[in-house]
C-alpha positions as CSV (number, residue, x, y, z in Angstrom):
1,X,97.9,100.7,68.3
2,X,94.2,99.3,68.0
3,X,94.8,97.0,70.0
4,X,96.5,98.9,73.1
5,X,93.5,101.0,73.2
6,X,90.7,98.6,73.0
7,X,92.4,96.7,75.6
8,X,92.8,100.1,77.7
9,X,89.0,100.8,77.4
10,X,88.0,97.7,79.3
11,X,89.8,98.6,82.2
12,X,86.8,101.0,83.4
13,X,84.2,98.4,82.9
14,X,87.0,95.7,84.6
15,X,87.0,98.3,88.0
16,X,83.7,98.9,88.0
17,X,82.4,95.2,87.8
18,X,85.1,94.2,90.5
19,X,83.3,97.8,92.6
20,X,80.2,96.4,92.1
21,X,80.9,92.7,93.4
22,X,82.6,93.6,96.5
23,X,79.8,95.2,97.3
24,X,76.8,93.3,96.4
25,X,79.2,90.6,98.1
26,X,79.2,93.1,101.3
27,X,75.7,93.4,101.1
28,X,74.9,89.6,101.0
29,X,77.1,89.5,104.4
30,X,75.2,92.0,106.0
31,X,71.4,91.5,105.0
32,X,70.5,89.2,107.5
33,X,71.6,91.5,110.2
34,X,69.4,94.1,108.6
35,X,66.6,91.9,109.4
36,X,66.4,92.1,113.3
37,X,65.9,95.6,114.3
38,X,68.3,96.1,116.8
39,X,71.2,94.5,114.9
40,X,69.7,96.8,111.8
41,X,70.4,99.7,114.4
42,X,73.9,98.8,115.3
43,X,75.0,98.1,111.9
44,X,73.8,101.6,110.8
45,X,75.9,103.2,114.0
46,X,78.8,101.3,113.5
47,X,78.6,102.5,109.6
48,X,77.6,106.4,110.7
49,X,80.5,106.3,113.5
50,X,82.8,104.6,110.6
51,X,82.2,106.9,108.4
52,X,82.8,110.0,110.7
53,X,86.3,108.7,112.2
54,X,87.2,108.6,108.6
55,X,86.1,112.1,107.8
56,X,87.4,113.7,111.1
57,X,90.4,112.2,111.0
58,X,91.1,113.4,107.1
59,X,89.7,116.8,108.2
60,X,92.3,116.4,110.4
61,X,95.4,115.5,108.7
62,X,94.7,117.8,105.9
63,X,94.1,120.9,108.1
64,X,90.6,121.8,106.5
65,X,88.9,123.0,109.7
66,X,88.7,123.5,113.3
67,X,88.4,119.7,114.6
């Protein structure tokens, strides 16, 4: 039974170590568009606008608010 739950406690540090390559990974992608301003600008609307579809659109489906 040791065994089953030493091998069930790595799973956390498993998913956050996967979390935390995808997006230093991302963010290897994306920094040389932060350096030009108006691709910097972009990439933050594109995010923002991303972001906001997503949230609307859960709003939305789950009937929290007025949309």
């Amino acid at each position: 039974m040791k065994d089953f739950w030493e091998n069930v406690s790595r799973y956390p540090r498993y998913f956050i170590t996967f979390t935390l390559g995808i997006f230093f990974s991302i963010f290897g992608w994306l920094k040389p568009l932060l350096k030009n301003p108006v691709s910097a600008i972009a990439l933050f609307g594109i995010v923002f606008g991303g972001g906001m579809f997503v949230l609307l659109t859960l709003r939305g489906m789950l009937g929290l608010g007025g949309v």
